[in-house]
C-alpha positions in Angstrom: 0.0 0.0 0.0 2.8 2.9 0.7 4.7 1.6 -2.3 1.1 2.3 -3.9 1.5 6.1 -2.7 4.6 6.6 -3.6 5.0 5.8 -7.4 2.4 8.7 -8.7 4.5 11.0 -6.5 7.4 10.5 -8.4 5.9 10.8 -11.5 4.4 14.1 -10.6 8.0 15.5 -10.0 9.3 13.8 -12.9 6.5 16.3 -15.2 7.5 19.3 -13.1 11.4 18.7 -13.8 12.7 21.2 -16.5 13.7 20.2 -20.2 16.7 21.6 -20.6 16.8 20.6 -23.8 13.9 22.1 -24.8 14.7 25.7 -23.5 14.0 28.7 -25.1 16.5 31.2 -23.9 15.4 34.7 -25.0 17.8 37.1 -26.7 19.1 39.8 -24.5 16.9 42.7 -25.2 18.8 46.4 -26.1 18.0 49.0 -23.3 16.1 51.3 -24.6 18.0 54.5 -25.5 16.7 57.3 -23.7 15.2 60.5 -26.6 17.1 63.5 -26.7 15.6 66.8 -26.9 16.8 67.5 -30.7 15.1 64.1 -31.4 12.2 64.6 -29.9 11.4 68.3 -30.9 12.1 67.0 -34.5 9.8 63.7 -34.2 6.9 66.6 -32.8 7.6 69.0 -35.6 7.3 66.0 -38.6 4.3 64.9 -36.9 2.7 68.2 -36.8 3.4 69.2 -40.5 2.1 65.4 -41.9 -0.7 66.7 -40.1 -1.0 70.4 -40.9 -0.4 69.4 -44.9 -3.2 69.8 -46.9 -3.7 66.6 -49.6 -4.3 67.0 -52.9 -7.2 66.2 -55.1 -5.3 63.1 -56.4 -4.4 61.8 -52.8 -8.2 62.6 -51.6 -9.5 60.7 -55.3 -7.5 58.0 -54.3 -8.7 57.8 -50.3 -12.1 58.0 -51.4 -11.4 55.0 -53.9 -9.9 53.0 -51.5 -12.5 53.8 -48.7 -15.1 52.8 -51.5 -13.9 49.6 -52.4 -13.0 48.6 -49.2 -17.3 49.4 -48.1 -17.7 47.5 -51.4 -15.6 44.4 -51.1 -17.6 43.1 -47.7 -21.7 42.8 -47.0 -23.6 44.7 -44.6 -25.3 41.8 -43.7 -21.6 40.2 -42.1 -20.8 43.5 -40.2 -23.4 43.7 -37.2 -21.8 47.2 -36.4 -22.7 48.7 -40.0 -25.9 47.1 -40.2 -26.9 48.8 -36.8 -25.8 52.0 -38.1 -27.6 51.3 -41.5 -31.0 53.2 -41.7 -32.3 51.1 -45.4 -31.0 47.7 -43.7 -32.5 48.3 -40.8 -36.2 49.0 -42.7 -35.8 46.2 -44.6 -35.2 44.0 -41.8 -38.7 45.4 -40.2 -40.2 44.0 -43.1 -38.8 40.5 -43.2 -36.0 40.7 -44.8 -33.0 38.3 -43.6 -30.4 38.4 -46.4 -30.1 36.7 -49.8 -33.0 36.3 -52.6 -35.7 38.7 -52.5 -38.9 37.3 -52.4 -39.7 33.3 -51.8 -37.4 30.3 -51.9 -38.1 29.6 -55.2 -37.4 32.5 -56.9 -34.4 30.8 -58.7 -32.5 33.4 -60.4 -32.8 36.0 -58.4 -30.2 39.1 -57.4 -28.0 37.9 -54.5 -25.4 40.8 -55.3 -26.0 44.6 -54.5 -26.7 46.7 -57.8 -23.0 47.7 -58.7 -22.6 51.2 -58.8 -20.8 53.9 -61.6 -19.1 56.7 -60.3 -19.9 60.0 -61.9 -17.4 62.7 -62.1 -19.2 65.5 -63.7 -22.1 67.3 -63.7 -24.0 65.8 -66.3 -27.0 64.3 -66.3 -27.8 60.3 -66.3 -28.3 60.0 -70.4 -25.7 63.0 -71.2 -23.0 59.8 -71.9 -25.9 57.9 -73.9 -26.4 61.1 -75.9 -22.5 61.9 -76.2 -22.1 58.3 -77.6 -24.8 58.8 -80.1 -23.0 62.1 -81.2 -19.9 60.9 -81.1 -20.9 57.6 -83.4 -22.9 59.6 -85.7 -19.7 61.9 -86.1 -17.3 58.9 -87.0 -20.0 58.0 -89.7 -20.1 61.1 -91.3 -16.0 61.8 -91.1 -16.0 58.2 -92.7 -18.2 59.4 -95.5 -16.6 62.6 -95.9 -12.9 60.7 -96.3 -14.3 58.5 -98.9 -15.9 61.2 -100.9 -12.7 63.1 -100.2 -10.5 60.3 -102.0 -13.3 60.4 -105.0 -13.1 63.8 -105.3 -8.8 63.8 -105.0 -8.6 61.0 -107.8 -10.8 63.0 -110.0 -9.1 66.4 -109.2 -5.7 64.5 -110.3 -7.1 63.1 -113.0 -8.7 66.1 -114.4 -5.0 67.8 -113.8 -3.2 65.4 -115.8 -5.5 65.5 -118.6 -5.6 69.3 -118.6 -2.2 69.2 -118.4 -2.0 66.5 -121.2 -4.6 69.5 -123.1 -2.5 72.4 -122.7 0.3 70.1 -124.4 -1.5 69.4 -128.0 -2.9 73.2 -127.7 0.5 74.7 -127.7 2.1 72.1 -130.3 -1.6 73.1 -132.6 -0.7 76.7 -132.0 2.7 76.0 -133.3 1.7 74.5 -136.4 -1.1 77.3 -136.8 1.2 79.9 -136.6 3.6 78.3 -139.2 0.9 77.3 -141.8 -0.1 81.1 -141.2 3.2 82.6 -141.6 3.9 80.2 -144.6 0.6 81.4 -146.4 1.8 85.2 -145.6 5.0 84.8 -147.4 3.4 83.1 -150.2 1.0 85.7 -150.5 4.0 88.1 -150.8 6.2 86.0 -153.2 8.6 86.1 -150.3 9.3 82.1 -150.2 12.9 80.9 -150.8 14.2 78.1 -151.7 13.8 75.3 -149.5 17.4 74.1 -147.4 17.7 72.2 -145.0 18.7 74.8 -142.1 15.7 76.6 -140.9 15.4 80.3 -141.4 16.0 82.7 -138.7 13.2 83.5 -136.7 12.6 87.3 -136.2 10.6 89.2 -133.7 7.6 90.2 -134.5 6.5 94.0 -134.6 3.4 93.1 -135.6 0.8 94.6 -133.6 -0.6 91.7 -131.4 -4.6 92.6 -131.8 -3.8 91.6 -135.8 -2.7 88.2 -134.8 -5.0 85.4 -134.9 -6.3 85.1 -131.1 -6.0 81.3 -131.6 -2.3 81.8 -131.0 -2.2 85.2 -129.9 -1.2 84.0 -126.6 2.0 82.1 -128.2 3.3 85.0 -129.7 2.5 87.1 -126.6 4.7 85.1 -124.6 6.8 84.8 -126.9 8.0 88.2 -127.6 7.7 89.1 -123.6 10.5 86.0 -123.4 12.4 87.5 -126.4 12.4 91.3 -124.9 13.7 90.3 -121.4 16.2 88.4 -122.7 17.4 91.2 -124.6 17.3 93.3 -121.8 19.2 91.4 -119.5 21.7 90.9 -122.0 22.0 94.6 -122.5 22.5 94.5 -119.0 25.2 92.7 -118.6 27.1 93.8 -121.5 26.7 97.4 -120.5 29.0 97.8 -117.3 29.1 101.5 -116.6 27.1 102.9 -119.1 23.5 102.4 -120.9 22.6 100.8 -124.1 21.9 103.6 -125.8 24.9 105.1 -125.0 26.6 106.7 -128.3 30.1 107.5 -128.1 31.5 110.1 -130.4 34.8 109.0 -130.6 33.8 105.3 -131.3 33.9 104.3 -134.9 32.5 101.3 -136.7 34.6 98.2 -135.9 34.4 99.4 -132.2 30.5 99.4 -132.5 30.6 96.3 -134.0 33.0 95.1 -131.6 30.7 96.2 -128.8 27.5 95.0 -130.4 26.7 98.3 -130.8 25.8 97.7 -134.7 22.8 95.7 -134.0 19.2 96.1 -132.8 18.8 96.0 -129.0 14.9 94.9 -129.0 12.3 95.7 -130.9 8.7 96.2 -129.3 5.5 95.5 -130.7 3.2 98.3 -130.4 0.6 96.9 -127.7 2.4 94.3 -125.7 1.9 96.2 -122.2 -1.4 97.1 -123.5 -4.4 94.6 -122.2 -6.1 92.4 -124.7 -9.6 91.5 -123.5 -10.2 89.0 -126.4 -6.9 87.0 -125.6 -8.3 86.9 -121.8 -11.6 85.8 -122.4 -10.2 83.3 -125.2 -7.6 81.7 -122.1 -10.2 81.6 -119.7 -11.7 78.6 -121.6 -11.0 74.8 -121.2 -7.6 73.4 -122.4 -9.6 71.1 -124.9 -12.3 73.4 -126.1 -9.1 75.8 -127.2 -7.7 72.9 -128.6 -11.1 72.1 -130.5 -11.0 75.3 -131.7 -7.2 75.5 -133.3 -8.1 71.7 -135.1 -11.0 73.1 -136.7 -9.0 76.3 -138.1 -6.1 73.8 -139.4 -8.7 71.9 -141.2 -10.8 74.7 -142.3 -8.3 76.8 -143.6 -5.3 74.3 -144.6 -6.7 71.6 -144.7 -4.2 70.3 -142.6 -5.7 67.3 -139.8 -3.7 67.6 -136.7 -4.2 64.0 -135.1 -3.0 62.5 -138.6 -0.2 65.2 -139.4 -1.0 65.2 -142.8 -2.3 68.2 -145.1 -4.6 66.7 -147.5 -5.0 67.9 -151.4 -8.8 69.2 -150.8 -11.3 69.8 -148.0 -12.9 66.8 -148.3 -10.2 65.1 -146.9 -10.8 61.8 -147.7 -8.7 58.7 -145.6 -9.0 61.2 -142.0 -10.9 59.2 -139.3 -12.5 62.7 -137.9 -12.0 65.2 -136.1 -11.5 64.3 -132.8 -8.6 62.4 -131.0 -10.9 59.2 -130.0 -12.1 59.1 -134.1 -8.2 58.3 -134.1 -7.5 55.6 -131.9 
């Protein structure tokens, strides 16, 4: 019976015997430095000016953000303290409600989420962004359609370019021609044709009056002679270093003139060149083809000459020419 006794004894002080083995010994902790004036005074003065600083609208944006998601992110239903404070919750509740489908059990289906909400940042009204959308939609279809008619219109301006450009071409190559046939006939008419060699004669300026010219190629020999006289001029120019053109030196005989070009005609005007010409304007003002249509039908009227075929033919009949357009000779 004592030997009984004695054995749960032991064991008792056997449980209350330390494990040294399984001993935590706890680092040595660092006394804790007393704060020095200087460190204290600045630790006050950072903590007053974090909370004297006024945030900016980006910082409070970006509080109010948080803050929202955060109410957002948890029920009111698993917060007792917010659904105490909670006036709609609270009226709900008076009315049955308990959380989850509205309604009975069986409404399968139903909203178990909180409507989510949309933030607005302006002052608009609720369908302003429905009605900027519409605007804004209708306004991409109409830029659309005013690009494509845009590209229509730019490959027809081009077009109409080139083949004006094309036109102007044949008209001054016809004016050309009508001039020479002209000039041709002229000389005839004053038995003034030589005989025929195979360097072309000289061509002279004109001091014709320009109103007497045909006002089919008027306009060639307008420009030409304006080309003609400031060349002249500026060559006059330049040979003339300290004195005029039409400076006459006493003392200079013939071989000097003639040495100093002197012997020759400077430039010859033709009576109205600076004057204006309201039938050369009018006749310029009209479509490349139509004055191109116009300088065909003198050639073959009056020399019977077809300008698609370059060919003069014996009569006016002109028998073998396809017409008198450029399509009659493709």
């Amino acid at each position: 019976m004592p030997s009984g006794v004695a054995a749960p004894a032991a064991s008792h002080e056997e449980e209350e015997e330390d494990d040294y083995m399984n001993m935590i010994i706890a680092e040595p902790s660092a006394p804790k430095e007393k704060e020095t004036y200087t460190q204290r005074r600045l630790r006050k003065q950072r903590e007053s000016e974090a909370k004297g600083r006024t945030k900016s609208k980006a910082e409070l944006a970006a509080e109010e953000a948080a803050a929202r998601e955060a109410a957002l992110s948890k029920s009111l239903l698993d917060d007792p303290d917010a659904s105490a404070k909670n006036k709609g919750l609270a009226m709900m509740a008076k009315m049955g409600f308990k959380g989850g489908a509205l309604g009975s059990k069986d409404n399968v289906g139903a909203r178990l989420d909180p409507v989510g909400i949309s933030m607005k940042e302006d002052r608009g009204g609720i369908g302003l962004d429905s009605e900027k959308k519409r605007r804004f939609r209708e306004e991409v279809e109409r830029e659309g359609k005013r690009v494509k008619a845009e590209e229509g219109d730019y490959r027809e301006r081009v077009r109409k370019e080139r083949e004006d450009a094309r036109m102007e071409g044949l008209f001054g190559a016809a004016m050309r021609v009508a001039e020479r046939m002209d000039g041709e006939r002229e000389e005839e008419a004053k038995g003034q044709v030589g005989e025929v060699g195979d360097e072309k004669p000289e061509r002279k300026i004109s001091s014709k009056p320009l109103k007497q010219i045909n006002v089919l190629w008027r306009g060639l020999i307008r420009q030409r002679e304006e080309k003609e006289r400031d060349r002249r001029m500026r060559y006059d120019l330049h040979q003339s270093l300290s004195r005029l053109p039409t400076y006459d030196d006493a003392d200079e005989d013939k071989d000097d003139k003639r040495a100093l070009g002197k012997d020759k005609i400077r430039y010859t005007l033709v009576e109205d060149l600076e004057e204006e010409d309201p039938e050369l304007d009018a006749f310029l003002v009209l479509e490349p083809a139509e004055r191109l249509h116009k300088v065909v039908l003198h050639l073959r009227e009056e020399h019977n000459y077809c300008f698609w075929c370059k060919f003069t033919y014996p009569d006016k009949e002109m028998d073998g020419c396809p017409g008198l357009t450029e399509e009659d000779h493709d």
